[in-house]
N, C-alpha and C positions, 0 to 999 in steps of 0.2 A: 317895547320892553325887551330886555335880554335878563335871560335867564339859562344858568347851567355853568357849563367848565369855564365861561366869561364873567362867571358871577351875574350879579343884581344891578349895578353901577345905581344904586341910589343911596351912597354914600352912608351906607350903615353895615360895617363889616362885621356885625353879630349873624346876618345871614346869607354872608357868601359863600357859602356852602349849602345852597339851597341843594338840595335832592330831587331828581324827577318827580319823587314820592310825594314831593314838598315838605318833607323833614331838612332839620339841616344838620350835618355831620360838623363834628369839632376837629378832624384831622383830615388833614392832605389823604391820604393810603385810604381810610374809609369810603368819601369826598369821590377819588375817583373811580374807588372801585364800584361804587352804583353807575357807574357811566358804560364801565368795559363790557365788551361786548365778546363774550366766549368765543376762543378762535383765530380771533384777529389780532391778537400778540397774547404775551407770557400775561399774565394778572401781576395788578402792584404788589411788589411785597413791601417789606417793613423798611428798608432800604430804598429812597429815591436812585433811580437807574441815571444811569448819562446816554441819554438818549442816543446820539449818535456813536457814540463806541457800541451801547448794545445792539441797533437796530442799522446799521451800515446802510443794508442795501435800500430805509425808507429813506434816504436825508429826501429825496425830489420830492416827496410824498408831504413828509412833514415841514419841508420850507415853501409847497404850494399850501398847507392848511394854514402854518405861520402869516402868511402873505396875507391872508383874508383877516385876521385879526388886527392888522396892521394897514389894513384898507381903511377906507373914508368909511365904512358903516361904522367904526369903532373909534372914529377921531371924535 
C-alpha cells in the first residue's frame, strides 16, 4: 500500500490527499503542510515555490528523492 505525498494509487482522487492524521486535506499548501517537518526548509506558503530557483543548493538532494519515485517501486 502507498500512502502520503505519493498519494493512494487506488484510483479514487477524492482521497489523495490523505493525511498522516488520516483526514484528507482539499488543497495542495494544506496537503503538504501536515507533512513538513520544522526546520528542514521554509513551510509552504500560499504561492507554490520553484523548487530549484529557491532551494539551489538541494538540487543533488531532491533529484536523489526524485529518482526513488521514479524507480520500479512506483512503475
Amino acid at each position: 500500500q502507498v500512502r502520503g505525498l505519493c498519494g493512494t494509487y487506488n484510483w479514487h482522487q477524492q482521497d489523495e490527499f490523505t493525511t498522516p492524521a488520516g483526514d484528507v486535506e482539499l488543497g495542495v499548501i494544506a496537503f503538504a503542510n501536515k507533512f513538513w517537518v520544522p526546520g528542514t526548509c521554509p513551510a509552504p506558503g500560499p504561492v507554490p515555490l520553484d523548487s530549484c530557483d529557491a532551494f539551489t543548493g538541494h538540487r543533488e538532494l531532491v533529484e536523489a528523492a526524485c529518482a526513488i519515485l521514479l524507480g520500479a517501486a512506483f512503475q
